[in-house]
N, C-alpha and C positions, 0 to 999 in steps of 0.2 A: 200556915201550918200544914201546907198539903201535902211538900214534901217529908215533915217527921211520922204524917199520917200514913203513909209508902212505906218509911223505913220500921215503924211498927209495926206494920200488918206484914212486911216480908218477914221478922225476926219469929212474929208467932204463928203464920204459917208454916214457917220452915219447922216448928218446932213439935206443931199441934195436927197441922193438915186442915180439910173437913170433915168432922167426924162421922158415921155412919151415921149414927144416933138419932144427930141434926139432920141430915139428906131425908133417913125414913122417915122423918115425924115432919118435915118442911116441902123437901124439895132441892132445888141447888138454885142461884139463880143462872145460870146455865138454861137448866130448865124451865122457870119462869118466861125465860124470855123467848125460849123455844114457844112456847105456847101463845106467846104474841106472836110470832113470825110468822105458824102456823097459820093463824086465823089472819091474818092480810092476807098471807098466800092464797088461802082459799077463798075470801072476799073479793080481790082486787085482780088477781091474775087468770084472768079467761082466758080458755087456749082459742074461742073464737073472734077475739078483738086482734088490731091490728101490733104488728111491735111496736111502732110509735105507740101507742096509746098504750102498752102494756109496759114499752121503757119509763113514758111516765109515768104510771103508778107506781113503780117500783121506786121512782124516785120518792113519790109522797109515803110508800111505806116505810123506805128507811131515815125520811125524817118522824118518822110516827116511834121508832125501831127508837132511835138514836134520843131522841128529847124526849121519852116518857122516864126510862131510868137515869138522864142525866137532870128531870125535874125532882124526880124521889128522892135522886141520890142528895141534891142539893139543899132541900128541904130539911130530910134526916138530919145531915151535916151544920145546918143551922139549929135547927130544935136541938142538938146534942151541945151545942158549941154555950147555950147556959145552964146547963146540967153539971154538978160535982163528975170529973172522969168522962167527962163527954168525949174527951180528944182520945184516950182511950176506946169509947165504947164504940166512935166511928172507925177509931183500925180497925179492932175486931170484927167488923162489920165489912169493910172493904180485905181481909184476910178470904172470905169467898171470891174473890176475884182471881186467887191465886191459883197456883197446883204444883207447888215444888216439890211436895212431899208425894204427892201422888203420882207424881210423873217420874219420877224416880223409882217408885214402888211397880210402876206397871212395863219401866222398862229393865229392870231388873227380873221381873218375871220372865220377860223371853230370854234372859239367860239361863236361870235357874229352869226354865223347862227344857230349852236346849239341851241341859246337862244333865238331866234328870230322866227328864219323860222323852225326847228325840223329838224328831223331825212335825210329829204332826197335831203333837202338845204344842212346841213351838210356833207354829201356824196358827193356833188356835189363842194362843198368846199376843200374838204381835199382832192378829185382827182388832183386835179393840184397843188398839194407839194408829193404826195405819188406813186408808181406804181402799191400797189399791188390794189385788186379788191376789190373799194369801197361799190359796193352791196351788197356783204356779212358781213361787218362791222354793227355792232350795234351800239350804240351809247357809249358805253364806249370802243369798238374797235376803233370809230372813233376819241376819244379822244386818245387814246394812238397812233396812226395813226400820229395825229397830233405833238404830243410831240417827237415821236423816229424822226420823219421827222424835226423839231427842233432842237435838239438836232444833228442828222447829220452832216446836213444842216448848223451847226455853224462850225463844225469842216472843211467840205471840202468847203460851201461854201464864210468863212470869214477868221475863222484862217491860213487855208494852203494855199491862196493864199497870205495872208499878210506876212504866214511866207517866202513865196517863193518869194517874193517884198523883204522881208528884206535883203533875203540872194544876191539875182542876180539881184533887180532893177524890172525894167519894162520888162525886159527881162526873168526876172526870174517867176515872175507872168504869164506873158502872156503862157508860156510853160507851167507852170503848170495848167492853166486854159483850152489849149485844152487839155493838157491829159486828165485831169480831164473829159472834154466833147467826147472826145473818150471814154471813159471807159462805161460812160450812154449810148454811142448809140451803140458799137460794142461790149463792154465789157463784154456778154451774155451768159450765156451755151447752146444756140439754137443749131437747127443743123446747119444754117447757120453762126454764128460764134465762136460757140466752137472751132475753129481753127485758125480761120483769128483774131480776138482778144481777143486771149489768150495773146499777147504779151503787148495791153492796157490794161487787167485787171490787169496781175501782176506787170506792170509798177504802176498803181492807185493804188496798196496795198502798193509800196513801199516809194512812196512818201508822201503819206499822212499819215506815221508811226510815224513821230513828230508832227504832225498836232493834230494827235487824242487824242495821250497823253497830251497833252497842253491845249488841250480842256477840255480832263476830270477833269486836272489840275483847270483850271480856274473854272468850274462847282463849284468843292466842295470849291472853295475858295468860289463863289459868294452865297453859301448857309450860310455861316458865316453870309450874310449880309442882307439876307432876314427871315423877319418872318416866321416862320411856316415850313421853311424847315433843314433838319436835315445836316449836314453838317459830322459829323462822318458815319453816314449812307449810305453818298454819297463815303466815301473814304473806306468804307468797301466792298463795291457793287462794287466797281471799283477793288478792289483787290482781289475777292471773284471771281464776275462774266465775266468781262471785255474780258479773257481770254478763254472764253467759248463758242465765239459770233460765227458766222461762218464766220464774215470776221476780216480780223486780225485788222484793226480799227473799225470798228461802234459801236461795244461791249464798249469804254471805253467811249465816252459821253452820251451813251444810259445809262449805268450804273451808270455812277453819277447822270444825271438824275432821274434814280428811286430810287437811297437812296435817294435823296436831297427827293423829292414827296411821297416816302414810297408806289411807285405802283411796279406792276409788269407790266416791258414795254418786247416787242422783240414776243417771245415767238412766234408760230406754225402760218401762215396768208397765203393769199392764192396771190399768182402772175401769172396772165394768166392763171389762173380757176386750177393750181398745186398749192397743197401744199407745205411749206419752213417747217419741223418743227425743229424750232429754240427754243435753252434753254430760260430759260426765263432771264432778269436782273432785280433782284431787289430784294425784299421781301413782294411785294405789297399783297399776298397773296389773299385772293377773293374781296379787295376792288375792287370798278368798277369806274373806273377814270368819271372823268364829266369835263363839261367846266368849271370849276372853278379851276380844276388839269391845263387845258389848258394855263390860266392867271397866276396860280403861275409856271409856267414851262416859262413863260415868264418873269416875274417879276425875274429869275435866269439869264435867255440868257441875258437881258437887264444888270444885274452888272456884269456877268462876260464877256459884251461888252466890261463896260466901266473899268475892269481891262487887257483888252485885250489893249485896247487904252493905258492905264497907262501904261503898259507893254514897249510897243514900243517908249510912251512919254521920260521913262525912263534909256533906251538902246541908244536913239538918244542920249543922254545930255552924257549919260559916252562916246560915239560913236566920238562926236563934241571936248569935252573936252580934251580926248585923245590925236586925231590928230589933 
C-alpha cells in the first residue's frame, strides 16, 4: 500500500499544504530533524580530530540521521495499518514530507514582488528559496534564481520524497526527507564539513538519482501541454545539457526547464561571496528572463504536478488490481 500512501498524501497536499496552525503549535518535520543533525554536528564533528576520523563519524551520524525516522516512520505505519482509516491517517501524515503547495506559493512571490515592489523586494523574495547571494542578482538573475530553485525544488522537494513514500511507505519518506535535510545543513565543501559530511552529500546524490530523471521526465511532458513552451527543446536540453551540471541531479530538471522557456538557466553565481562557475542549461542565449518567464515556469511545475499525481493515481489501480 505504499504506493496509494504517495498518491494520497500528493492529492492532499496539493490541496491543503502544511498548515501554519500545525508548524506554530508542532514544528515541521524539516525541523525536527534539523535538530537532530544539529546535535551530532555538535557532538561528533571536532574541527580538532583528523578528516579520517571525522569522515567517519559522519558516516555513523547519517546512519543515526537516516534510521531514527525510517524506525518511527515504520512503526507509526504499522500501529496505524490496525486502526479504522489508518491508511488514511498515514497519508496525511507523510503529506508533511511534501511542499507543492508552498513551493509554488514562495515562488510566485518573486514574481509578484518583481512586479510589484521591484528589484530589491524581489531579492528579498527569492532569498528564502535560494542560497546563493541575492545582492548580486539583477533582476533577470533573480528570475532565473527563481526558476532553477523551482525546478529543484520539484525534484527533491515533491517527486523524491513521493517516490520514496512509494517505494518504503512512511517510512520510506521520512528517511529520505532527513537525508535530504542532512545534505542542506552538513552536506558542504566548508572546512568545517568537507569531511564530516561528505558521507550526506554522496548519500543525497544517490538517492535522489531517480527522482531527478523523473522530474525532467515529467517537465518535458508538461510542456506538451502548456502554451508557449517548447517541449522537444526541453528533451533536447536535457539530453544535450543535463549531464554537464556539477551535481549529478540538478542538471536534468534545470534543463528541461530551460528548453521548455528557451532561457539559459545554472550558469556561473555566487554562494557566500565564491563564485560556482557552472555550464550553462539551456539555449537561452542573451534573452534576459523576466517575471513573466517566472509564471510560465510555473504554469509547467503545476501540469507536470498534476501528471506527477496521475502517475502514482495510476500505479496504485495496477498496484490494487494486482494484489
Amino acid at each position: 500500500m505504499s504506493v496509494l500512501i504517495a498518491f494520497l498524501s500528493l492529492v492532499v497536499e496539493f490541496a491543503l499544504g502544511y498548515p501554519d496552525w500545525l508548524f506554530r503549535a508542532i514544528g515541521h518535520p524539516v525541523t525536527w530533524f534539523g535538530r537532530l543533525i544539529s546535535f551530532l554536528d555538535r557532538r561528533l564533528n571536532r574541527a580538532t580530530d583528523p578528516d579520517a576520523l571525522r569522515r567517519k563519524r559522519g558516516v555513523q551520524a547519517l546512519l543515526v540521521i537516516v534510521l531514527v525516522p525510517a524506525v518511527i516512520g515504520l512503526s507509526v505505519q504499522i500501529l496505524f495499518w490496525f486502526v479504522p482509516m489508518g491508511l488514511v491517517i498515514t497519508a496525511l501524515l507523510a503529506t508533511s514530507l511534501l511542499s507543492q503547495k508552498s513551493l509554488y506559493e514562495h515562488v510566485e512571490a518573486v514574481a509578484d514582488a518583481l512586479d510589484t515592489g521591484g528589484l530589491a523586494l524581489a531579492r528579498l523574495a527569492v532569498s528564502r528559496i535560494v542560497g546563493r547571494d541575492p545582492e548580486t542578482l539583477d533582476r533577470a538573475g533573480v528570475c532565473r534564481a527563481a526558476i532553477e530553485s523551482l525546478a529543484e525544488n520539484f525534484s527533491d522537494g515533491i517527486v523524491a520524497p513521493a517516490f520514496w513514500t512509494g517505494v518504503g511507505g512512511l517510512a520510506g519518506g521520512a528517511a529520505y526527507k532527513a537525508a535530504n535535510t542532512a545534505d542542506s545543513m552538513i552536506g558542504h565543501r566548508t572546512p568545517r564539513h568537507e569531511a564530516f559530511g561528505w558521507a550526506a552529500a554522496r548519500f543525497d546524490d544517490w538517492i535522489n538519482l531517480p527522482a531527478s530523471r523523473l522530474t525532467a521526465l515529467l517537465i518535458v511532458l508538461a510542456a506538451f501541454f502548456v502554451k508557449g513552451a517548447d517541449a522537444k527543446k526541453a528533451w533536447h536540453a536535457v539530453r544535450r545539457d543535463a549531464k554537464k551540471h556539477r551535481s549529478p541531479n540538478a542538471g536534468w530538471p534545470e534543463a528541461a526547464m530551460a528548453g521548455a522557456l528557451g532561457l539559459a538557466l545554472a550558469g556561473p553565481r555566487f554562494y557566500g561571496g565564491v563564485l560556482v562557475d557552472d555550464v550553462f542549461m539551456g539555449e537561452g542565449g542573451r534573452r534576459e528572463a523576466d517575471s513573466l518567464d517566472i509564471r510560465q515556469a510555473l504554469k509547467l511545475y503545476r501540469v507536470a504536478d498534476y501528471l506527477l499525481i496521475a502517475l502514482f493515481g495510476l500505479v496504485s489501480v495496477v498496484v490494487i488490481v494486482v494484489t
